[in-house]
N, C-alpha and C positions, 0 to 999 in steps of 0.2 A: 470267455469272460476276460481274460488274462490280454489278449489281441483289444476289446472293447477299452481297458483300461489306460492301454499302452495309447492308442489312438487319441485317446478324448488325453492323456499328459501331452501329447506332440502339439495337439489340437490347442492346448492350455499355453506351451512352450509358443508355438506360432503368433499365440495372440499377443504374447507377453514382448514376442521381439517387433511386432508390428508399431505396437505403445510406446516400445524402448526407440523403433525407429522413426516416430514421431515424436517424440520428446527430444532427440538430440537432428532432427533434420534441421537445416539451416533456417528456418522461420522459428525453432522452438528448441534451446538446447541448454544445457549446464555448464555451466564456469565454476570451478572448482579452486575459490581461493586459499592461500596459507592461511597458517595460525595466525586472528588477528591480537591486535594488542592487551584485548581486553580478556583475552585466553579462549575465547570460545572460536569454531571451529565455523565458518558461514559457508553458503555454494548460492550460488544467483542462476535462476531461472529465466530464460532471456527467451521472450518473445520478437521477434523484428520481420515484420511485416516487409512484403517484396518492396514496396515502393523505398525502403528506409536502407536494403542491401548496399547503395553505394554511398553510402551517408546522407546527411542535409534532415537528419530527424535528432531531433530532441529525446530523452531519455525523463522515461516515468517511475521512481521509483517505488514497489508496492511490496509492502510489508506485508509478510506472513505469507510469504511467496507461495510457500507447498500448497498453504489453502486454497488463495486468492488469486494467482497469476493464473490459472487456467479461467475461471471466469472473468477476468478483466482479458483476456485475449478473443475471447470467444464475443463479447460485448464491444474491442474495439475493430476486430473485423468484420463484425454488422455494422456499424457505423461508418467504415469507410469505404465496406459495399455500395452504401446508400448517401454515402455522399455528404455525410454527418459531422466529420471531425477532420484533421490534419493526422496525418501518421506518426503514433510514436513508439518508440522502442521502449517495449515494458520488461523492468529489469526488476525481477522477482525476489526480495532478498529473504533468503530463507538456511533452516542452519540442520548441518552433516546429520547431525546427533536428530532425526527427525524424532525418536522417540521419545527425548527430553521437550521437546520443543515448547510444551504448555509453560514449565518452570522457566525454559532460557530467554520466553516472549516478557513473560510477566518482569523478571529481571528484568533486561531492556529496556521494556519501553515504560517504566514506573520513573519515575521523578525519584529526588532523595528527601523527600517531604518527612521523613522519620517513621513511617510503619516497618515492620518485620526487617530490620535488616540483615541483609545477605539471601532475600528473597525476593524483595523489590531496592528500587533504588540507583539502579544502573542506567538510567538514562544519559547523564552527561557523559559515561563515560561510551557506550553504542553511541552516543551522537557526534564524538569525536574519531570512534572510527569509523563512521559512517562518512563523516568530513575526507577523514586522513589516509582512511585503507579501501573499505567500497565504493565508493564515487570514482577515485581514480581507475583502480583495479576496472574495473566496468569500461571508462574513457579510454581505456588503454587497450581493450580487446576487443571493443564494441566502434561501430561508423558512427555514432555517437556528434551529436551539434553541439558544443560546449556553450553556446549562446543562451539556453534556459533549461530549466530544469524542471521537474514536479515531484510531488510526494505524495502517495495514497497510504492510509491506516483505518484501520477498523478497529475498536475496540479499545484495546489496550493501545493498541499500534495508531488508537486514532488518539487518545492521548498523547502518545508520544509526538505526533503529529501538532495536536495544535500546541507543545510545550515548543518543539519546533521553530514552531512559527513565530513567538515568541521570544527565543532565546539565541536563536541565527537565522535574522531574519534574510541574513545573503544569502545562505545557500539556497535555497527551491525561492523558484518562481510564482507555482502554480502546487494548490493543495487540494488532494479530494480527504475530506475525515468523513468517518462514517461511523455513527452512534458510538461517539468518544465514550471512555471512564470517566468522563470530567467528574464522577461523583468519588475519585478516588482519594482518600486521606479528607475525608468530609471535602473534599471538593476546593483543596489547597492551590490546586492549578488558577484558577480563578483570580488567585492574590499573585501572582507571577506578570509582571509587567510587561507590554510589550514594549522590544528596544529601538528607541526611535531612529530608523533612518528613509531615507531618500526612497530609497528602490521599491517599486509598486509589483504587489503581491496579486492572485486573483485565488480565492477561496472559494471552493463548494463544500457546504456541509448538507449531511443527510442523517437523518435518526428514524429509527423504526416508532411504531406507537399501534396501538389497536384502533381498532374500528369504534367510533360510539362518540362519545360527545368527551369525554374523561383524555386526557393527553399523556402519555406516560411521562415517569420523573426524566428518560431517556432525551426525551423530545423538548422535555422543558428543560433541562441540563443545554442543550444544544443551541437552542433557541435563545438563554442566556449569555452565550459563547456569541453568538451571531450580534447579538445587541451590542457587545464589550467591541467585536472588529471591525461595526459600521461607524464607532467612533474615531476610526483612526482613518484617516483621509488618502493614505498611500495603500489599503489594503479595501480591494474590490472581493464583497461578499455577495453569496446567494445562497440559497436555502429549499430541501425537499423535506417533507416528513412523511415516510414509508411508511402507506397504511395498511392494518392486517398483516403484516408479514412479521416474524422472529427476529431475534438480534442477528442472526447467521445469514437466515433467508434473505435478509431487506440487501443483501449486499448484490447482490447481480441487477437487481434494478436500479440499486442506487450508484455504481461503478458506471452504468448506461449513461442514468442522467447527468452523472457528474463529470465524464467523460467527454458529452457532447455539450456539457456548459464551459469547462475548464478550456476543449479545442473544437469547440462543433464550427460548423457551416451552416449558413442558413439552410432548412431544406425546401 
């Protein structure tokens, strides 16, 4: 019994270094940044596709990396099996402290709209190290095209997203949000003006909703978002509403579609 248990730990051990050695093999590995400014502790999950190892690829960045960056890898190397998208390096941003991570998101990526403070509200300041510490940190160790950018959020992180979009409209190019919080602080994101400049944007948003005739508040949140950005003439909008699927679930379909909207190929 004692031989049984020993074999199936090795067996356990084996698996564990196989996972360890595809998380850090050269397509798929960890950059383990300092302390950033705003005291919290970040590591980036960096997918990079062979075609992008000598450089000449653009960087996607996708919040809530631990979650999310293994299905947006898995969904952009189907796509450019098939022929679907241009290759990007998805730069995972996700933080040390994996345990805290619900609290350190909700911080983050909340606007300073006046709820709970010291709980939400840390958006401008993650946006500025996002600016001033991750982006470089990333350009500096990654083949990285400094010519455009993108930015993926779900949730929280898709609020933080489209506040983003709105409040540095330079940094990303290209934004995939997916079933934002827009309903966060009664939906105070909404009052946040977009700041006018020159540089043309391209947006995919995506909301989950059920099945039936009834559209969730989600999907209608989204779809009001889409209404406000086709007003503005420098920012190219398109739109999916994920049916039947969960707030969690809609994300691998909709990282698909928004992936090959954002850099698809005809197919």
């Amino acid at each position: 019994m004692r031989n049984v248990l020993l074999i199936a730990a090795l067996v356990a051990l084996f698996a564990l270094g196989v996972a360890g050695y595809q998380l850090i093999a050269p397509r798929s590995h960890v950059l383990t940044m300092p302390r950033a400014s705003n005291g919290v502790d970040y590591a980036l999950i960096v997918h990079v596709p062979p075609e992008c190892r000598l450089g000449g690829c653009p960087a996607l960045y996708v919040l809530d990396g631990l979650a999310w960056l293994p299905t947006f890898a898995k969904a952009e190397d189907d796509l450019i099996a098939r022929h679907r998208m241009a290759p990007q390096i998805l730069v995972g941003v996700a933080y040390a402290n994996a345990i805290n991570t619900g609290d350190l998101r909700k911080h983050d990526f909340t606007p300073a709209f006046g709820r709970t403070p010291n709980e939400t509200g840390g958006a401008d300041a993650f946006l500025q190290v996002l600016r001033d510490e991750i982006i470089p940190y990333a350009e500096g160790h990654l083949p990285i095209d400094l010519n455009e950018r993108g930015l993926a959020g779900h949730s929280y992180a898709g609020l933080f997203a489209a506040y983003t979009l709105a409040q540095a409209p330079d940094l990303f190019d290209r934004y995939l949000i997916m079933s934002p919080a827009l309903w966060f602080d009664d939906g105070k994101i909404y009052d946040v003006a977009l700041t006018p400049v020159e540089h043309a944007r391209t947006v995919f948003l995506a909301a989950d909703t059920p099945r039936g005739e009834t559209r969730s508040d989600m999907a209608n949140n989204t779809l009001r978002l889409n209404e406000l950005l086709l007003a503005d003439p420098t920012i190219h909008v398109s739109h999916a509403l994920i049916v039947g699927e969960t707030h969690n679930g809609m994300v691998a379909p909709a990282a698909k579609r928004g992936l090959a909207a954002l850099y698809g190929n005809a197919p």
